[in-house]
N, C-alpha and C positions, 0 to 999 in steps of 0.2 A: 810129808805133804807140803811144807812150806817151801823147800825147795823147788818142789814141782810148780808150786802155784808163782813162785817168781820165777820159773822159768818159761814160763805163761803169760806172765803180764810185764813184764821187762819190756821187751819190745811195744807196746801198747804205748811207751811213754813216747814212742818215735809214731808209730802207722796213725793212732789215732786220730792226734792233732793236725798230720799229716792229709789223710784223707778229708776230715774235715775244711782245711785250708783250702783242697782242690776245690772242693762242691758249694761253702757254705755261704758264699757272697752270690752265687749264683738264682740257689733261690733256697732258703731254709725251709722249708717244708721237706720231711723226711732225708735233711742232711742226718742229722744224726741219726736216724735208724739205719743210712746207707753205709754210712762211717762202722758202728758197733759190727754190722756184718761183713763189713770188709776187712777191718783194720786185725781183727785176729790173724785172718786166712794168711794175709800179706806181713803181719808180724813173724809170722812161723815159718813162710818163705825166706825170708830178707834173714833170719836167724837162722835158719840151717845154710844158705849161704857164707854165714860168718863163722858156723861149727866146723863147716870143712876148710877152711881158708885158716882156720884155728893151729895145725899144727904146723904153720908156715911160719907162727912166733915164736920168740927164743924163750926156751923153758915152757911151752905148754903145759901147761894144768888147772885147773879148776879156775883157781884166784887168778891167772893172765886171762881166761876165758870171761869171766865176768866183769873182769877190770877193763879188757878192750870193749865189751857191749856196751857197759855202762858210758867209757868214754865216744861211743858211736850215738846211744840212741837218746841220753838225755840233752845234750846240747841240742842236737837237731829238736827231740820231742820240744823242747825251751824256746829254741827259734821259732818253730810250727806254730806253736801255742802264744806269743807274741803276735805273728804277722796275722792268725786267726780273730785275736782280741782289735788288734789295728784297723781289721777289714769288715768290720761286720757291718752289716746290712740288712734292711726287709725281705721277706719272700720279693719276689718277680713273680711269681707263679699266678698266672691269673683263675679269675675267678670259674669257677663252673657249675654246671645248673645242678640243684640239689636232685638228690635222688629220694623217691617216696617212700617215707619209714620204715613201711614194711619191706620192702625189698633189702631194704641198708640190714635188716636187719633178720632176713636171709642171707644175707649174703655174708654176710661176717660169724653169726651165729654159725651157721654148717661149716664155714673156714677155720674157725676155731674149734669144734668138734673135730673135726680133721687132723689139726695141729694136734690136737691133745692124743688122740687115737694113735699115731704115727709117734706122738714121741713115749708111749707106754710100750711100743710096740718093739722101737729100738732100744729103749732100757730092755728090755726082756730079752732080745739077742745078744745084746751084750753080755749080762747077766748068763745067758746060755754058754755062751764061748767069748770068755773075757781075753785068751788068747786070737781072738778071730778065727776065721776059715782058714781052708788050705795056703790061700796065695797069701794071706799073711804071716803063716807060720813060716813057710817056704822062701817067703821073697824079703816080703819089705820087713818084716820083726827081727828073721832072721838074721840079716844084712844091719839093723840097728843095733845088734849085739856083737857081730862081729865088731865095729864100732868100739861098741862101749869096753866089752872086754878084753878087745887087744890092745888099744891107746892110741893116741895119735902119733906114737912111733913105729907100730908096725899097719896100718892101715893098709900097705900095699895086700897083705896077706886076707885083707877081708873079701877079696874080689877074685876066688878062687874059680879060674876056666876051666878045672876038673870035677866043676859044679853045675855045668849046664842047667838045672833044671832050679836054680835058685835066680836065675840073670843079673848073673853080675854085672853085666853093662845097664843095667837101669840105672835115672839117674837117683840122686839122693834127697831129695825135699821130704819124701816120707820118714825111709829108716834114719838122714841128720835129724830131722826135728826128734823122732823118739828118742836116739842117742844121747842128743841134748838134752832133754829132759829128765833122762836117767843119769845124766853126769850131777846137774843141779841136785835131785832128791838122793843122787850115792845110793842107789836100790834100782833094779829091773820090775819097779809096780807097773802091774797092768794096768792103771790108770792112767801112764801117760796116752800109750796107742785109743786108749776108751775117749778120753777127751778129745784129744784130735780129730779122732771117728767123729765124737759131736759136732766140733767145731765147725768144720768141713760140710758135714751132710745138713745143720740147721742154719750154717753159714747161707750154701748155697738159697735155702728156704728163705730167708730173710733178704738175702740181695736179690731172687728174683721178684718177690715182694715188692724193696723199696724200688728198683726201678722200674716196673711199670707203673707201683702207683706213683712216683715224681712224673714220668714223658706222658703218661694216660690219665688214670685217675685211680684212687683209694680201692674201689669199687672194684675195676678192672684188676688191682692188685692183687686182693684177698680171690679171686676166682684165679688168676693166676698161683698161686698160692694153694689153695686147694689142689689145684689138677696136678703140681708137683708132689705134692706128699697122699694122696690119693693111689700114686703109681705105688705098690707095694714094692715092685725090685728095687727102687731107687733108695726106699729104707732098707730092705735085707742087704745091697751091695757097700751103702754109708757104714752099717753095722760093724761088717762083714773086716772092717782096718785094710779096706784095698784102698790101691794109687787113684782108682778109677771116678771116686765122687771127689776127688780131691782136684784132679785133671778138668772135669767140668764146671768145678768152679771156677777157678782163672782165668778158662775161654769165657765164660759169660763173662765174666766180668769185664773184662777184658773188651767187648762188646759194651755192655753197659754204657761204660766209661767213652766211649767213641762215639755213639748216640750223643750222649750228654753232651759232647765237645762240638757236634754239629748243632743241637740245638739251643748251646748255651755260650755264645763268644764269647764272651767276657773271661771264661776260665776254658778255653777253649784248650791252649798250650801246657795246665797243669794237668786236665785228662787226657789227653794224648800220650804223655809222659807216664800217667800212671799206668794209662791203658797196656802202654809198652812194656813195665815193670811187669805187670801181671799176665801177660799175655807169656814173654821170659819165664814167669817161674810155669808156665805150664809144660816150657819145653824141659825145666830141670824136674819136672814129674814124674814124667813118662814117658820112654821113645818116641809114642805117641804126640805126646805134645810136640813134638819138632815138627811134625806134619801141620800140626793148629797154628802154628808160630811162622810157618809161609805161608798156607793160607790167608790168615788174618793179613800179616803186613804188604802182601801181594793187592788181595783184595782191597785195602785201603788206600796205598798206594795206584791201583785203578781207578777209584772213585776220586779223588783227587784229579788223576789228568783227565778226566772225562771231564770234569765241572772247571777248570782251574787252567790258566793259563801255567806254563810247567815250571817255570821260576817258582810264582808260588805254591803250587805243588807241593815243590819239592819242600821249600820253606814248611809248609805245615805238615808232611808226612817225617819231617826229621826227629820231633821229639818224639812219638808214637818208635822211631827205630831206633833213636838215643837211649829211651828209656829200656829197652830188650838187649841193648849191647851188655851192660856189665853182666848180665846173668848169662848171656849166649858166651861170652866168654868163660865166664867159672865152669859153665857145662863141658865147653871143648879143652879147657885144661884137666877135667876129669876125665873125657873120654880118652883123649892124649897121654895122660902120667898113671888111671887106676884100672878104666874097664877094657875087659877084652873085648874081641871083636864080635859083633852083633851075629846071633847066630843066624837067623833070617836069614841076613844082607850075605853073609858067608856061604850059603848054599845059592846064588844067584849067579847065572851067567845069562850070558846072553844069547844063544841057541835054545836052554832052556828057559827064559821068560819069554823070547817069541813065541815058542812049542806052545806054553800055557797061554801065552794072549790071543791066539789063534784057535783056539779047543772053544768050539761054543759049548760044550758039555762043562763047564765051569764055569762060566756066566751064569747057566741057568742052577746051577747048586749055587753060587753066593746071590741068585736073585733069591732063590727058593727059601735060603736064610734067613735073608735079610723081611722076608715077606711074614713067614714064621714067630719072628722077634715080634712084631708088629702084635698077631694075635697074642704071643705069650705076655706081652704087656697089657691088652686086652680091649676085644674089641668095642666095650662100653665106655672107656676114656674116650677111642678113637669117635664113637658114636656123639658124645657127649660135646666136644669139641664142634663135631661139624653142624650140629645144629646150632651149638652156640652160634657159629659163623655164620648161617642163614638165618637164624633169628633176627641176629642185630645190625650184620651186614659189614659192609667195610667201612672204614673210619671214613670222615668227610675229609676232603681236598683240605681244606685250611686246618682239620687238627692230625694231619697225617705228619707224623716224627721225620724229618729229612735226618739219613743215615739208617733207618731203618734198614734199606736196600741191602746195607755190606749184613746187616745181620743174616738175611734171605740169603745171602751170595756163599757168606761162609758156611751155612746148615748143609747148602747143598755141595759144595766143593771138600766138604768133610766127609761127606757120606759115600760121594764118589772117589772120592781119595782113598779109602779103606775101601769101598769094594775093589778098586786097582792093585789095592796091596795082597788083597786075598787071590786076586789070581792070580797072581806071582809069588804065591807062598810056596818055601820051601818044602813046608811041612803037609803031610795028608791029608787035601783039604779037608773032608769029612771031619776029620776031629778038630782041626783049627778051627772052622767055623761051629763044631762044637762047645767046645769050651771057652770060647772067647766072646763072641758075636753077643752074648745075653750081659756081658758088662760093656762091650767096647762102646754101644750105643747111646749109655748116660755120657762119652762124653758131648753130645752135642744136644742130648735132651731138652736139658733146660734151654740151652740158648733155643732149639724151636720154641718153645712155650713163650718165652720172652718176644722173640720173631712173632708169630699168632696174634698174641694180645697185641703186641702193638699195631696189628696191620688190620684189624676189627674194631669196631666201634665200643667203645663204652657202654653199659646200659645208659647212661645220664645221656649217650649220644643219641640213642636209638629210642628213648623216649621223650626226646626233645622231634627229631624226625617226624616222630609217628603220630605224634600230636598235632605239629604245622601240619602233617596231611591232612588228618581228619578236620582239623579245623576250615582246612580250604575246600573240604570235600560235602563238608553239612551243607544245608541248604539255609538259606536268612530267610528264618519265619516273623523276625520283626515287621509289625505295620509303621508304616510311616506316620 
């Protein structure tokens, strides 16, 4: 266990200070709750980038593996933590109207029973199948072991094309980090892939948390907060040791981090940059992620020359694409030197994907899906949500988050992008949209949830409203 656990907090000495340094001069209120929830996710990324990059030095083995981290992440974590002490500052965050005790205390009290329910809920899955489900045993655990128990001299051989049904072309952020962690602890314990499952699934809980309540309010957060861990699949899939809550972490955040840079100039250029890093490891996640990783940079890069004379445009969408380079590249020197060729994209031509874009009887099976998903996540979330929105209504003009918009832009260019991909699937749709469609949808879950809150009003907003009405609405019974 000690190994495991410093293969776990190693990185922390880099991401932490790191994170913190982007956000903390901006405005301290919930820097450090946003830091704790990010700095893992991106510590685990940025390290399994180094596990595979590992057998590229001379004499790999344990002690060269630990000796290059150490010499990557404490000098940085040293500088971070320096220029963090250098820059500190008061919150900016300005003031906002209280909210009535008893409501503060609904609204945190049920968010906390919530919390607690969803995390008894995921120890007991875990507990049930410490090896996880199918796709974990199949894809990403398996592929960690190839890994670990062939060395990083024969690595070529973990990526066998006479395995189709393992996908060896996925990328590696999942099964490196496990790898990695079983190199540190010298044992295949199911506790590394169990942590990670944690880290990932109550990562994402706590970064959608702190970022609505830093752009919105406290309030707005813990209900945000609730309605993610409320959704029951999004605990059974976190459980479960898939790529899939690990993928929708780094697009929200990834988002998050972009918000904040519209709404925070001051540290405008160091979330940009992170945005980009994390945005990068969603593409070394998932195939998946490549699709989120144009998205994103496409849609940013629009909002920029819409608002932005193109010069600078360009000037401020570069760190946002600087920071996605170094990872877009380790991805395409893996797809390049380890995975075979995508088996999808390999059944595609072009006679057949016209044939299927032209078939309205497949539109209306991946509408039919997609609509499907919807109830099986269930229609009292969905219920729950829309009256929240006509209760409180939309946020006022002056507290409405500018950058919100790309989060709206990429929910829906996501959603449409995978229904694109499904009608051009090689495979029988019926079962592709079977067995896929009930996890592919957390990856943009949260960012809706994120999107939502922020584009509604606050209670604190909507009883500030509701109040100047009635007050202009009474009638003055004072006598002169």
């Amino acid at each position: 266990m000690v190994g495991l656990a410093a293969a776990l907090l190693l990185p922390l000495s880099l991401t932490l200070p790191g994170v913190l340094w982007c956000t903390r001069d901006s405005a301290c209120r919930y820097s450090w709750l946003l830091a704790i929830a990010v700095a893992p996710a991106l510590g685990l990324g940025i390290s399994s980038c180094v596990f595979f990059l590992w057998p590229l030095l001379p004499q790999p083995c344990l002690a060269t593996l630990v000796g290059f981290e150490l010499l990557l992440y404490v000098p940085a974590g040293a500088a971070f933590s320096l220029a963090l002490f250098a820059n500190r500052s008061r919150s900016e965050g300005q003031a906002q109207p209280r909210l009535h005790g008893n409501l503060v205390f609904i609204t945190v009290s049920g968010s906390l029973i919530v919390l607690v329910c969803s995390s008894l809920a995921f120890a007991m899955f875990l507990r049930a199948s410490p090896h996880g489900d199918f796709d974990a045993s199949a894809i990403w655990n398996l592929r960690a072991r190839f890994l670990y128990r062939l060395g990083p001299g024969r690595w070529q051989d973990a990526f066998p094309a006479d395995l189709p049904w393992s996908h060896p072309d996925y990328p590696l952020l999942l099964p490196a980090s496990v790898a990695r962690c079983w190199l540190y602890a010298q044992t295949e314990t199911t506790w590394a892939p169990r942590l990670i499952a944690g880290i990932f699934t109550f990562g994402v809980a706590g970064l959608l948390f702190a970022g609505v309540a830093r752009l919105r309010s406290s309030n707005q957060g813990w209900l945000a907060l609730a309605t993610l861990l409320a959704t029951a699949k999004f605990i059974d899939v976190g459980s479960a040791q898939y790529a899939d809550v690990p993928l929708s972490f780094y697009v929200l955040a990834s988002l998050v981090f972009l918000v904040m840079a519209d709404n925070e100039p001051k540290r405008a250029v160091r979330c940009e940059a992170l945005s980009g890093i994390l945005v990068g490891m969603a593409a070394w996640t998932k195939n998946e992620g490549a699709l989120c990783l144009v998205v994103l940079l496409t849609v940013r890069l629009a909002s920029l020359l819409m608002a932005r004379p193109l010069g600078q445009a360009i000037r401020e969408f570069a760190p946002c694409a600087l920071g996605a380079l170094p990872v877009v590249i380790i991805l395409f020197y893996f797809k390049l030197s380890f995975a075979p060729f995508n088996d999808l994209v390999a059944g595609w031509s072009g006679a057949s994907v016209f044939q299927k874009l032209s078939d309205p009887s497949r539109y209306w099976e991946v509408a039919k899906s997609f609509g499907n998903q919807v109830a099986r996540v269930g229609w009292g979330m969905a219920y729950f949500l829309a009256a929240y929105g006509l209760l409180v209504g939309r946020a006022p003009k002056c507290n409405r988050k500018t950058g919100a918009g790309q989060a709206l832009a990429t929910v829906c260019l996501l959603v449409l992008g995978y229904f694109i991909v499904y009608l051009m699937t090689y495979w029988y749709l019926p079962s592709h949209l079977k067995y896929s469609v009930k996890r592919l949808w957390l990856h943009f879950y949260p960012l809706a949830i994120f999107t939502f809150f922020l584009y509604v009003s606050t209670p604190e907003e909507a009883l500030t409203i509701h109040s100047h009405a009635f007050d202009a609405e009474s009638p003055n019974t004072s006598r002169p």
